[in-house]
matplotlib code that plots the C-alpha trace (Angstrom):
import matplotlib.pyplot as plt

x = [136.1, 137.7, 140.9, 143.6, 146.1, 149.3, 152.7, 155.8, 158.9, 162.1, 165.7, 168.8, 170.4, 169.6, 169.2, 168.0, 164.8, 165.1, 166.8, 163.8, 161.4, 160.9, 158.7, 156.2, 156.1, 155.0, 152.5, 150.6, 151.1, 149.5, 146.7, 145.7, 147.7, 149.6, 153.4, 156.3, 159.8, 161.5, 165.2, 167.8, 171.0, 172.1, 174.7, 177.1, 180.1, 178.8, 181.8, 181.6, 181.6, 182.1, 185.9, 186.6, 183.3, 184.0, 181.3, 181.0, 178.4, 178.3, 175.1, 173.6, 173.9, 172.6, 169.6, 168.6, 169.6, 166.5, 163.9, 164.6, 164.3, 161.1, 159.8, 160.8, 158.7, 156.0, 156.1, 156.0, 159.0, 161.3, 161.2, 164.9, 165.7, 169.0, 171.4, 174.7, 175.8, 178.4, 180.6, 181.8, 185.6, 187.9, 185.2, 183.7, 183.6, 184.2, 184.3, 181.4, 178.4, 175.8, 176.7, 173.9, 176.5, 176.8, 173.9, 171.8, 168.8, 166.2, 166.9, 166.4, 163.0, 162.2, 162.3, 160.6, 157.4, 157.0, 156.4, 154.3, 152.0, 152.1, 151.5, 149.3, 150.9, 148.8, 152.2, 155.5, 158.4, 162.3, 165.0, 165.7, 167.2, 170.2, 170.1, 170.1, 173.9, 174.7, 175.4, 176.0, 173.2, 170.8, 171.3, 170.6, 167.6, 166.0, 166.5, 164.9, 161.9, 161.1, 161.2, 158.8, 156.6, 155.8, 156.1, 153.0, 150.4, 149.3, 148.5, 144.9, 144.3, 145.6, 149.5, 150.7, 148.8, 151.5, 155.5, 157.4, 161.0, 162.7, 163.2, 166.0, 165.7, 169.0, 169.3, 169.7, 171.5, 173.8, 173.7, 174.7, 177.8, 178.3, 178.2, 181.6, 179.3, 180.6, 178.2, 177.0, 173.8, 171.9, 172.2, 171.4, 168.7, 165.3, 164.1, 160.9, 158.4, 159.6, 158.7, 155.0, 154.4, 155.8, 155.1, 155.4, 157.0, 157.2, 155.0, 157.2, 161.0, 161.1, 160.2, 162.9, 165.6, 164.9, 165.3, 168.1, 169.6, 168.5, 171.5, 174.4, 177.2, 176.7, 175.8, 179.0, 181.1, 182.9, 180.3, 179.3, 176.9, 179.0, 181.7, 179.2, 179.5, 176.9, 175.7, 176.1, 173.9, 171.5, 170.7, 170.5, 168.3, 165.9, 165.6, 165.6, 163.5, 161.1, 160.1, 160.3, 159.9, 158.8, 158.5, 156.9, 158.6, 155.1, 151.7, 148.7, 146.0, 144.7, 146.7, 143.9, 146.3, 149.9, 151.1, 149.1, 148.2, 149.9, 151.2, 147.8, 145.9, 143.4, 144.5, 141.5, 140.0, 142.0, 140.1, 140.0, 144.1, 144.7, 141.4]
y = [165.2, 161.9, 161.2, 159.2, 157.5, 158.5, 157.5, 159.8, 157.8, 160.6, 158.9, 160.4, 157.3, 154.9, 151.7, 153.2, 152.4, 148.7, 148.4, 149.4, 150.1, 148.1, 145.5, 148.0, 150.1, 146.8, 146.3, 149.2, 149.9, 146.4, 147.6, 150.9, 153.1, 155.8, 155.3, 158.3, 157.7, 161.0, 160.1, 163.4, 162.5, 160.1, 158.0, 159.9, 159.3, 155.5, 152.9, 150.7, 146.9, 144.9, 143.9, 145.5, 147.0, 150.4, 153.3, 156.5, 158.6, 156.5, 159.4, 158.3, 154.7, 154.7, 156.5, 153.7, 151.4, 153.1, 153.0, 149.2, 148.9, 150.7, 148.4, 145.6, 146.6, 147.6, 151.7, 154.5, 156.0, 158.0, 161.7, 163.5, 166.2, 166.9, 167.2, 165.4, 162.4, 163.5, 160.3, 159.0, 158.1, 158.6, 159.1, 162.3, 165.5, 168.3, 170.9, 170.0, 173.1, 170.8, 167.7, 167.4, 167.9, 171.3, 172.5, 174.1, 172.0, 174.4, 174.5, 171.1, 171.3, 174.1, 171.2, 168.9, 171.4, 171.8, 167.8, 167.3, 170.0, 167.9, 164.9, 165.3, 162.4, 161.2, 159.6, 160.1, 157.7, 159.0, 158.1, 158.1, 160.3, 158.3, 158.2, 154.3, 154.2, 157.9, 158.6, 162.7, 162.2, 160.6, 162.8, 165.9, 163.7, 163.4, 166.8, 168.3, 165.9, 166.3, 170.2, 169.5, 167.6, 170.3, 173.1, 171.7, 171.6, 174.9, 173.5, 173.8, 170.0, 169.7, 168.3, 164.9, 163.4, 161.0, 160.9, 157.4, 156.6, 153.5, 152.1, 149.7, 147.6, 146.9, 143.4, 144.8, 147.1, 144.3, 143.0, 146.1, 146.4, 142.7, 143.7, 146.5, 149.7, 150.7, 152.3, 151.1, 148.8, 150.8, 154.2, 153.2, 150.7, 151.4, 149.4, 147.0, 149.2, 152.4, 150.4, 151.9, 149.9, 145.7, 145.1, 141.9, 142.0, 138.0, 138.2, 140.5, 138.7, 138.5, 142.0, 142.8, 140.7, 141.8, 145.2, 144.6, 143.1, 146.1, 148.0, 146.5, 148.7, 148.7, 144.7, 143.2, 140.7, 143.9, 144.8, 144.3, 142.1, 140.1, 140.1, 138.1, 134.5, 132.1, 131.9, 135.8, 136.2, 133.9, 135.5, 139.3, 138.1, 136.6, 140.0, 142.0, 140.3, 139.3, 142.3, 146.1, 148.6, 152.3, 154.7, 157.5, 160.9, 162.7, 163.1, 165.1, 162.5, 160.5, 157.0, 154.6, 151.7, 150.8, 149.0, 150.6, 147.7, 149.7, 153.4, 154.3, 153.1, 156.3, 158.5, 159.8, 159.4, 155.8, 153.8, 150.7, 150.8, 148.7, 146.9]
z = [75.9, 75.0, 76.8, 74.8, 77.5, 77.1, 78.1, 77.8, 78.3, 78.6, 78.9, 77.3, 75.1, 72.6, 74.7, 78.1, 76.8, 76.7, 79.9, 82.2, 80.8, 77.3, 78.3, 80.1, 77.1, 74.8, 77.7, 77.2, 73.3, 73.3, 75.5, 73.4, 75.2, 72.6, 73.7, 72.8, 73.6, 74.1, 73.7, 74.5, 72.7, 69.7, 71.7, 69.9, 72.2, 73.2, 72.8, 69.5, 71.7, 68.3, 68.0, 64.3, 63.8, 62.5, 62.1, 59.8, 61.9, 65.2, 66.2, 63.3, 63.4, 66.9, 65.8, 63.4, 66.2, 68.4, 65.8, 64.8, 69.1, 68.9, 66.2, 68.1, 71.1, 69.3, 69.4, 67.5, 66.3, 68.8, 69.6, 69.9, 72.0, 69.9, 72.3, 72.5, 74.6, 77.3, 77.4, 79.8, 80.9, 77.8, 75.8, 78.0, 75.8, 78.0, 75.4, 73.4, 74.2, 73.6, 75.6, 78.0, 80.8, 79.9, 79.0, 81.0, 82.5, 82.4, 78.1, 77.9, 80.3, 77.6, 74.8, 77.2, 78.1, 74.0, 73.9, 76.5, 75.2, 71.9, 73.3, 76.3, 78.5, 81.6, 82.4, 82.4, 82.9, 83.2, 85.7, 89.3, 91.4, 90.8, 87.1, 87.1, 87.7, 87.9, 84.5, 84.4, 81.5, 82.9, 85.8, 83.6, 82.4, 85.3, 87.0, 83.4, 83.2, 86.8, 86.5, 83.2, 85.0, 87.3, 85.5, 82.9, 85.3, 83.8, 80.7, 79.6, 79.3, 82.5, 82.5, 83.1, 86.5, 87.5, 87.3, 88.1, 88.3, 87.2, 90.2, 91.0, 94.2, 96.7, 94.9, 91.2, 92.3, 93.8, 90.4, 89.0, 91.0, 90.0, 86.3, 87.1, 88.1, 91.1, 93.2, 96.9, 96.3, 99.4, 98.1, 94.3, 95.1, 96.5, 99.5, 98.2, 100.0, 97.8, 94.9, 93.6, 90.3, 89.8, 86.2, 85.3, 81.9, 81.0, 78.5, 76.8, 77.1, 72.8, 72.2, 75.1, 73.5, 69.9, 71.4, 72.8, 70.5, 67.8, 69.5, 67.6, 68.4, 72.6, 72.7, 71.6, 73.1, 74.7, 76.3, 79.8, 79.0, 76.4, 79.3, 81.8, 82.1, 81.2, 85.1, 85.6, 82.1, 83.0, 86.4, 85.1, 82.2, 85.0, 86.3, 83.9, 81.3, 84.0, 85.5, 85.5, 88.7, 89.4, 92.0, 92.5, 91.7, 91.3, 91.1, 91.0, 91.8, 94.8, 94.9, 95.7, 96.3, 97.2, 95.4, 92.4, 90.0, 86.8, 85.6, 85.4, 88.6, 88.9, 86.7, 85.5, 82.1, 81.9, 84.7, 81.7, 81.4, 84.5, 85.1]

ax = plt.figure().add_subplot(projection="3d")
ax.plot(x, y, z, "-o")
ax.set_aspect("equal")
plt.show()
């Protein structure tokens, strides 16, 4: 039987994606690979950072906001999971049943075991342990895709081989803290021998950008990133436009190398992805 690669990319806002993983996703659509971005919430209680800019259906606007994004890096349109963003500070909606941080994990790993038998992913990508910046979200995220990821191996075409993290090491996570997150660098970050897969993303800066960009409503100039001075902006956009990082949360295959050369360095069935 043919095998398609796959990649299954599971993050819980529009605009996670384009963050950390963006420019690997281009790299791989570019390279054949079939690329679904599985997306948990609408951004429904995300802050508006456009002084003025007012919004009907702010769910709905961010929606359209992801699927210009995924045009931008070259992907299919966006899966979503149809729960509700949490919030976070003022914003946090406590009393809403649906807002990831109250529902129950194991519901959305329900949602997340119908996909993957859809889509037969080799790979999957979601967050670290951490949930980038601990985000109660991406938190949820994480704990549901990692429980999906095992819980599939029973599938007849076999379940996703390999599971990888975005992985931030101790320096962005310095730059993180630099941007207003506060969170200690060495417990976020990874040290640079955790790191499994380097992806240099260079090639992909304009696709990153546009994405970026696509998300009007959290890229103001009351954002943090609209916030940053020139030097501050210059330096994250090294970083982050530059390259993208992943650790290992998973795997059901040998690793024949460390680092591995991609996502799919001996999974089998995709031997020509990372040649």
């Amino acid at each position: 039987m043919t095998v398609t690669p796959t990649l299954l990319a599971v993050f819980a806002h529009p605009d996670d994606e384009a963050f950390s993983v963006g420019g690997t996703l281009t790299h791989y659509a570019r390279r054949g690979v079939r690329v679904q971005l599985a997306c948990a919430t609408r951004g429904e209680a995300g802050k508006i950072t456009v002084p003025g800019m007012t919004v009907d259906d702010l769910g709905q606007q961010r929606e359209q906001e992801l699927r210009e994004a995924c045009r931008a890096l070259e992907i299919p349109e966006p899966v979503f999971l149809d729960f509700h963003d949490s919030g976070r500070y003022e914003r946090t909606r406590t009393n809403d049943p649906q807002a990831l941080m109250n529902v129950n994990p194991l519901d959305v790993e329900v949602g997340l075991r119908a996909l993957i038998a859809e889509v037969q992913p080799q790979v999957m990508v979601t967050f670290d342990p951490h949930g980038g910046y601990g985000h109660i979200d991406h938190l949820q995220i994480h704990r549901a895709a990692v429980a999906a990821f095992f819980s599939t191996g029973v599938l007849p075409y076999g379940g996703p081989q390999r599971l990888y993290y975005t992985a931030l090491n101790v320096e962005a996570a310095r730059g993180l803290s630099r941007m207003g997150e506060n969170l200690d660098p060495e417990v976020y970050g990874v040290s640079d021998s955790t790191v499994a897969v380097q992806m240099d993303v260079s090639p992909y800066r304009e696709n990153k950008k546009a994405a970026l960009a696509a998300h009007g409503t959290q890229m103001g100039t009351q954002s943090r990133l609209g916030q940053m001075s020139q030097e501050e902006r210059e330096e994250m956009e090294r970083r982050m436009l530059s390259h993208e990082a992943f650790s290992i949360g998973g795997t059901r295959t040998p690793l024949v190398n460390w680092p591995l050369r991609g996502l799919f360095d001996g999974v089998p069935g995709c031997e020509g992805v990372d040649g």
